[in-house]
N, C-alpha and C positions, 0 to 999 in steps of 0.2 A: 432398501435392504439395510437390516440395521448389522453394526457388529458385534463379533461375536467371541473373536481372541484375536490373538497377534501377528501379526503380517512378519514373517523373519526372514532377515537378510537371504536372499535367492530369488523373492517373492519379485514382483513384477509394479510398477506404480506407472497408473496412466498421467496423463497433465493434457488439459484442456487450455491452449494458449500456448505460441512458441515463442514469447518473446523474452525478453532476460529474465526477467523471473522465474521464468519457466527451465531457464538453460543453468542458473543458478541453484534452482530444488533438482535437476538431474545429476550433476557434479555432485550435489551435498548422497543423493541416492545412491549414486555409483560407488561412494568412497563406503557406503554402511553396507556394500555387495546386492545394490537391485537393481532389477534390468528398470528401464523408462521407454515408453511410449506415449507419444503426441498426437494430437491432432489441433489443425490448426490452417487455415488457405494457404500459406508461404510455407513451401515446401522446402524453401532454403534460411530459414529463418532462424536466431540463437539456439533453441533449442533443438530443431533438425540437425546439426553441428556435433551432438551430444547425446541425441537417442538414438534408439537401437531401432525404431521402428516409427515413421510416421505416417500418417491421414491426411493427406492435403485435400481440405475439402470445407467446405463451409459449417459454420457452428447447427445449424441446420441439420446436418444429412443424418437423418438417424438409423438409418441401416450402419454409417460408421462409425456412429459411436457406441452403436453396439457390438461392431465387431470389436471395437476397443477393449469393450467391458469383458468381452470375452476372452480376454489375453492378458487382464489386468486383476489384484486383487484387492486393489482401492483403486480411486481415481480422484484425484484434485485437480484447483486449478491456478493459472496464474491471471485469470481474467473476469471480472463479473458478471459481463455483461452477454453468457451466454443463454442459448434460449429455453425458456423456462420446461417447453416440451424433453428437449433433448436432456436435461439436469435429469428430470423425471424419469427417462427411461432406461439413463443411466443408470437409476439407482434402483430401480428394477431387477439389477441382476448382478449389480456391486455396490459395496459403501460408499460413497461419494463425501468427502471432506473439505470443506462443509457442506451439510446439507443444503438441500434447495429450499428449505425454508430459512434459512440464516441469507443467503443469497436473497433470497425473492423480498425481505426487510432492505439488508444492506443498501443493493444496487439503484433502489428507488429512495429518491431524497425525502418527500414525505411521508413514505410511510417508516424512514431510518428515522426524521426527527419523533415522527406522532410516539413510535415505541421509546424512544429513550425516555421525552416526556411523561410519558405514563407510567413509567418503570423507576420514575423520580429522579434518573438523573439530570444536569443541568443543560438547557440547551438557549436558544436565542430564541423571541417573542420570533416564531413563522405564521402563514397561513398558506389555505390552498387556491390556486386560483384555476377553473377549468375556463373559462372565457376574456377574452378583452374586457368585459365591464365587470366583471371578478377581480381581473388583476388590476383595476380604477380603483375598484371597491376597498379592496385588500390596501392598496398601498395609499389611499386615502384616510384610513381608517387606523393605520400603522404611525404612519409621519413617514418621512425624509431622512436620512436615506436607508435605501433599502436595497437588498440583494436578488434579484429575480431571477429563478434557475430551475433550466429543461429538470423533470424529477428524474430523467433516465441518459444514462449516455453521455454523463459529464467527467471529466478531470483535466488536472491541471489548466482549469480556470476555465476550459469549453465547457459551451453552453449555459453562460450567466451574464448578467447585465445590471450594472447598478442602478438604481434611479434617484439621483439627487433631487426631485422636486414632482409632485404629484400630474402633472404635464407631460413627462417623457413617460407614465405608465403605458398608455395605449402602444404607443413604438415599441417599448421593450419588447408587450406579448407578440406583435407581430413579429418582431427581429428572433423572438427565440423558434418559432414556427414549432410550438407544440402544443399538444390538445389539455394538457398537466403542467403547474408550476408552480412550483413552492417560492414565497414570499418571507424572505428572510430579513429581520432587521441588521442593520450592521453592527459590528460588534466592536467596539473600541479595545483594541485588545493592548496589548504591554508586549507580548512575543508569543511563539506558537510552539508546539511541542508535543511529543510524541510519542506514545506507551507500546510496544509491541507484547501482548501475550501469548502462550502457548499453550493449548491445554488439548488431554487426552477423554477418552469417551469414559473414563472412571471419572472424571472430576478434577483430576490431578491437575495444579496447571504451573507454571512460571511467566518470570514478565524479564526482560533486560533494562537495565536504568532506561531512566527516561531520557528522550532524547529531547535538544533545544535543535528545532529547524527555521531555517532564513531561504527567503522565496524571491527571487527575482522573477517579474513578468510572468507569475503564477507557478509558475517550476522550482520543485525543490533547489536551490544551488547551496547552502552546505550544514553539515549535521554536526551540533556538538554532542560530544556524550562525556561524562553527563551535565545534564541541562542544570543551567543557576538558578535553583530553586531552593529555598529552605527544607530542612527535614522534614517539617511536617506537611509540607505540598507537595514534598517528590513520595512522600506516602499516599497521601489522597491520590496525588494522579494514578499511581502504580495500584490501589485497592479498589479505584474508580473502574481504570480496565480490567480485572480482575473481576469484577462484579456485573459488569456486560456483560462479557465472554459467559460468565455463567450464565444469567439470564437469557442469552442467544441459545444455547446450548450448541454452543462451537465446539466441532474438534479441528483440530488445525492451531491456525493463525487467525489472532484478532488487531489491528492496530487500530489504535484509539489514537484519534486527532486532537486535541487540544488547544483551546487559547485560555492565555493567560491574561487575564484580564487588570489593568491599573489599578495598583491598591488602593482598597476603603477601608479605612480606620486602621490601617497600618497593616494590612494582609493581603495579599493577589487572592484572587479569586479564580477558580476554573470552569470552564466551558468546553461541552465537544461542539468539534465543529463536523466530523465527520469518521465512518468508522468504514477500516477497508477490511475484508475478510482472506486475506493472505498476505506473504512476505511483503514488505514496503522500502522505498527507495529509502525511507530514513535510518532503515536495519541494516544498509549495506558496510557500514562498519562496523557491526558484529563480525563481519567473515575473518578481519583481523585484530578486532580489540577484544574478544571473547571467548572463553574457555571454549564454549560452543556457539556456531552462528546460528542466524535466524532459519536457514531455509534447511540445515542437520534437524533444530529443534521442529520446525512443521515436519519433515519427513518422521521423526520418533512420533511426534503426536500422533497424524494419521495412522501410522502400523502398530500406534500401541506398545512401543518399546519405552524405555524408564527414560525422564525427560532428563538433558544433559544442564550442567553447571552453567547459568548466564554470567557469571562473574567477570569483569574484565580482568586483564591478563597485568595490564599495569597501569589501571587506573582513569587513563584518557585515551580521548581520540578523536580525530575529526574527518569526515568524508566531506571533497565537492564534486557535483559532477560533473561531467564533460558531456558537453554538447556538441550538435553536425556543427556551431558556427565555430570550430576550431579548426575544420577541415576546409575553411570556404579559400587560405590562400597556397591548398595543399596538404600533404600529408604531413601533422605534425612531428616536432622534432622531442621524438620517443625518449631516445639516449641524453639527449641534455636534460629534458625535465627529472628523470630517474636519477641523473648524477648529482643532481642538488642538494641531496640528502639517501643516506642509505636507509632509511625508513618507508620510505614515498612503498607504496605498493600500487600498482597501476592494475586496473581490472577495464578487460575489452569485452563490449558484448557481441562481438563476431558478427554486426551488422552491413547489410552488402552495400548502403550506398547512404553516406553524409546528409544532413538538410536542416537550416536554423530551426534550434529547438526539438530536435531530435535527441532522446537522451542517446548515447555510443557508448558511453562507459563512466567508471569513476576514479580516483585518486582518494585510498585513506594513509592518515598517518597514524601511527599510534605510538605513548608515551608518557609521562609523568605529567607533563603540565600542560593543559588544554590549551593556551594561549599559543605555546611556542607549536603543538601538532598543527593549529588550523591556517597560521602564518607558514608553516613548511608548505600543507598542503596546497595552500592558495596559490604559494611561489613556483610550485609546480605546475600547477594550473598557467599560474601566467606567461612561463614560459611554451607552453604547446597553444596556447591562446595568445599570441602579445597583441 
């Protein structure tokens, strides 16, 4: 179903996925006056905390998500990897943002690199491999080393395998145990960084500076904003996103992944490395370095209202996040990390039960000078972590 006008405040927004993303676009709904409704299997999950109404019941049941559509006058999500029946039937009898063809590109890694490729933007030398002597084939034919990764069902670093030497191909495909796999060369990159944009079903869109992100053990651990890039690369990046998002025809949220690759002849050069179709852990310090945050701006986009001001408020900021392994010698010490600084803003995602590498929540700081917010934020960090 396509749209047709404006969804206004009173209106009702489904969300397919209860977990913080999902509990983060409800807060942002609630505060613009719209009811939210879920569905999702954990019936006790972030965003069940915060909606009006949930579906505990598997991404599958499609009797439930049509009851959803029937209580809702759009419906988004905070997950990709729903099933491509249910998107469909969804949108059968509501807007669904984004669409199931923006989805059904994203979620699956080759056919997100084949479309960027073809659509001329920059990606890394891939191939596909559907068998063990595919994936011999491919990564013989590539060199060393290389990135081997399930097309579906992957983040924060599950489901990929490097191959340093044309020997470990055969192991990789059996380790990833999938019928689909994209062969990715590795990318020597300089640092990684992160474009979120916004745009409405007119065409209308915005972006928030780009962010600089740093990964420990595959997990985002902390965001600069914004990223040390020269003027003319923090434009490419930001017109780079901007130019997907069109070409997807997104409405919603687009975040464009980026590496920065070591300068040639005296310039970085840019790469995606990956595109996710809603709010992203690196926009979590929007909610406080921003005129408007990331997950206000997707709920305007989807209903169609006028997009709000990305500008930050004073210039910098830094978010890291907190993980279960903060919780592994008990509950941390709340009151002391907050007293370290009266900027520290501590954001909990209302999860019922800690585990290493679980994200729980985040710490942003925000501030004039980006060096002195990410040293606050970190020291916060360290104190609920020591």
């Amino acid at each position: 179903m396509g749209r047709t006008a404006m969804i206004p405040p009173g209106g009702c927004i489904g969300i397919l996925g209860g977990g913080q993303l999902g509990r983060m676009m409800a807060i942002a709904a609630r505060r613009l006056g719209y009811g939210v409704m879920g569905l999702d299997p954990n019936p006790h999950g972030p965003l069940a905390q915060v909606a009006d109404r949930m579906w505990a019941c598997a991404y599958d049941d499609l009797a439930a998500a049509q009851e959803l559509a029937e209580h809702c006058q759009v419906v988004t999500l905070e997950f990709e990897n729903v099933p491509a029946e249910t998107l469909h039937a969804l949108a059968q009898r509501v807007p669904v943002a984004p669409n199931p063809h923006v989805l059904a590109t994203t979620r699956h890694r080759l056919r997100e690199k084949t479309f960027l490729r073809d659509h001329g933007f920059p990606v890394t030398r891939f191939a596909a491999a559907h068998s063990e002597a595919d994936c011999v084939a491919a990564v013989t034919a590539m060199g060393t080393p290389v990135i081997a990764k399930t097309c579906e069902f992957g983040y924060d670093g599950k489901g990929q395998v490097r191959i340093d030497h044309p020997d470990q191909a055969a192991a990789a495909w059996r380790s990833l145990a999938s019928g689909e796999v994209i062969i990715e060369a590795l990318v020597p990159f300089h640092s990684e960084a992160s474009v979120i944009c916004h745009r409405r079903a007119d065409g209308s869109a915005t972006t928030f500076p780009v962010f600089a992100n740093q990964h420990a053990h595959h997990i985002l651990d902390v965001t600069r904003m914004p990223a040390d890039l020269n003027p003319s690369l923090t434009e490419q990046a930001r017109q780079m996103a901007l130019d997907i998002t069109a070409a997807l025809d997104v409405v919603g949220t687009l975040t464009v992944e980026l590496f920065v690759l070591e300068p040639t002849d005296g310039q970085p050069q840019l790469i995606v490395n990956e595109l996710a179709p809603r709010p992203h852990n690196s926009g979590h310090i929007t909610i406080d370095a921003c005129h408007t945050c990331q997950f206000e701006q997707h709920i305007r986009a989807i209903c169609g209202l006028p997009l709000g001001d990305t500008t930050p408020l004073m210039g910098a900021g830094a978010m890291v996040n907190l993980l279960g392994d903060c919780w592994q010698h008990g509950e941390p010490q709340w009151a002391a990390a907050l007293l370290q600084d009266p900027r520290i803003k501590l954001h909990l995602y209302g999860k019922e039960s800690a585990a290493p590498g679980r994200k729980m929540g985040h710490i942003n700081c925000v501030g004039t000078n980006l060096s002195e917010c990410v040293d606050t934020a970190l020291g916060a960090r360290q104190v609920l972590c020591p």
